[in-house]
Structures are given as structure tokens and as C-alpha cells.
C-alpha positions in Angstrom: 6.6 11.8 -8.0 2.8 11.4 -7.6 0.6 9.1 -5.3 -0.1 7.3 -8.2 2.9 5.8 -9.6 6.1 4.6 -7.9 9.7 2.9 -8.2 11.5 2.3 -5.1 10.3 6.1 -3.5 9.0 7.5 -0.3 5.6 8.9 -0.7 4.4 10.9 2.1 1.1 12.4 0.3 -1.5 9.9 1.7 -4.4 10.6 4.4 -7.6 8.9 5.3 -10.1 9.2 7.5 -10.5 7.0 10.3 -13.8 4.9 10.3 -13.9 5.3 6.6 -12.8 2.9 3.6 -10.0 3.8 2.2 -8.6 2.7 -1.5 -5.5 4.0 -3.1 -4.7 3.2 -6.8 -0.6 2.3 -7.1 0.5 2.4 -10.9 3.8 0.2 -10.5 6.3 1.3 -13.6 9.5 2.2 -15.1 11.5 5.1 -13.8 10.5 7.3 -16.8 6.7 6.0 -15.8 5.9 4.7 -19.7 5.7 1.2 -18.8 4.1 -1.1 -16.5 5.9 -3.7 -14.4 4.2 -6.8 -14.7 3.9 -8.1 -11.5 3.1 -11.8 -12.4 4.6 -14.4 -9.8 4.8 -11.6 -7.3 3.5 -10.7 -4.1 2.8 -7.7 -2.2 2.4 -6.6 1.2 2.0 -4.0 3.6 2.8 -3.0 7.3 1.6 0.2 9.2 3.5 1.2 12.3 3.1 4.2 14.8 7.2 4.6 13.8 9.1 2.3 12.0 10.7 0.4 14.4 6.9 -0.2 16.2 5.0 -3.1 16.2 3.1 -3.7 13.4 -0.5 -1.6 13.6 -1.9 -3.3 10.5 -0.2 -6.2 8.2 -2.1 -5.8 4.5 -1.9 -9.1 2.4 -2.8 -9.9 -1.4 -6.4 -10.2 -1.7 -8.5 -11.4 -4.3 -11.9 -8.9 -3.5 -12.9 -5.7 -3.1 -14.1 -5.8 0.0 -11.2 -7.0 2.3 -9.0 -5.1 4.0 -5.8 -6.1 2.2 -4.0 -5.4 -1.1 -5.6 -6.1 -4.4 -3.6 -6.9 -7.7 -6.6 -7.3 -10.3 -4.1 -8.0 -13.3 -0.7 -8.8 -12.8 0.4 -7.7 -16.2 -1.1 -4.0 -15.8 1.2 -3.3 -13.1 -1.6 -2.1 -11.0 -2.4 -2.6 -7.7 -5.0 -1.2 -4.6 -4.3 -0.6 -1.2 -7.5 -0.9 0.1 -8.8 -1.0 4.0 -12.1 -1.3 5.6 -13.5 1.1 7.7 -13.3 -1.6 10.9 -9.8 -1.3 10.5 -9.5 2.5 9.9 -11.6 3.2 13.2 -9.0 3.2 15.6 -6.3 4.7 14.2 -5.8 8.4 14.4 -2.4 10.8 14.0 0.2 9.7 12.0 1.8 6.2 10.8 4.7 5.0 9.0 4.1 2.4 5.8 6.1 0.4 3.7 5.1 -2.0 1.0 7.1 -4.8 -0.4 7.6 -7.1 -3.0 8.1 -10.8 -2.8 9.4 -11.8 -6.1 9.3 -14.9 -8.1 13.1 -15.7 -6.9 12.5 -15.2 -3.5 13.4 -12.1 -3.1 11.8 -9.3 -0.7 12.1 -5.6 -1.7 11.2 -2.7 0.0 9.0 -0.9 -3.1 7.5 2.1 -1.3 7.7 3.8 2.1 6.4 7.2 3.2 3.8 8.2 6.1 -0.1 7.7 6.5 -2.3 10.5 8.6 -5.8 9.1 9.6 -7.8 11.4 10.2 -10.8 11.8 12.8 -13.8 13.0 11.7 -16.8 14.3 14.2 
């Protein structure tokens, strides 16, 4: 499986650098990766932990910009959607994290879509 597209996976091939933006591109879709889920009437979020039973680090939340800190869902029916987090944020994390992203669907329903580990990485 690749960083870029998922289903329900661990994904443990993500590092950034601390005091940098960072943006990942998630391509959400079917197992055999030929078509989008439409994520219309969902809602996404993320948490990063030091391990997973921590306290939350960083809580992402839908955004509707580019320049927040938060996740970004630019159209629903693509299937797509960016992590994305601003270098303020990014600054004080170094070493390793756990993340896991879910999905609030139009029932109500919570689902855990993706999990893995984060490294940021210091930079001098």
C-alpha cells in the first residue's frame, strides 16, 4: 500500500520536518484502488499522540483553507483529502508519534480509516 491511497490500513511511511509545513495528499478508494469513495456527508479528523494511549499532541479538524492547520476535503466526491499542518504546530514536536484518522459518517458512525506513525524531524 502507498502513502497515497488507503482503506482501513496502517501506514507508517510519513515524516516531516519540525518547524516546517507539512501537506500530505490521501486518495480515499476501493480496495482494488479504481474508485473513489465519495466522502459527501462525512467528516474527518485526526489525533497525534506520543503513543496511542497519550494525550492528544495535536487534534486536526475539517477545514475549509489552505492555510490552517487541519484537514482539508476540497471535493467530497473525488475522494481526496489533505492532511495539512502549519509550521507553528510542527515546531515543537520532534521523535516519533502515533496517528489515526477517522471518519464520521452520515449515520453517525465513527471509523477508524487509517493509523500508522509520524517522525518529525529536527532540522539545524
Amino acid at each position: 500500500m502507498s502513502c497515497n491511497n488507503t482503506n482501513l490500513a496502517k501506514v507508517n511511511c510519513t515524516a516531516a520536518y519540525s518547524g516546517y509545513d507539512y501537506k500530505l495528499k490521501i486518495d480515499y478508494t476501493s480496495l482494488d484502488s479504481s474508485t473513489a469513495i465519495d466522502l459527501t456527508g462525512s467528516t474527518l479528523s485526526m489525533i497525534i499522540q506520543a503513543k496511542r494511549s497519550d494525550v492528544d499532541l495535536l487534534s486536526l479538524v475539517e477545514v475549509n483553507d489552505t492555510i490552517s492547520t487541519g484537514i482539508l476535503v476540497p471535493d467530497p466526491l473525488l475522494g481526496v483529502f489533505y492532511i495539512q499542518i502549519r509550521k507553528a504546530d510542527t515546531t515543537p514536536l520532534s521523535g516519533d508519534y502515533d496517528y489515526r484518522v477517522n471518519i464520521l459518517d452520515s449515520l453517525g458512525d465513527t471509523t477508524l480509516l487509517m493509523y500508522g506513525g509520524i517522525t518529525f524531524i529536527k532540522v539545524s
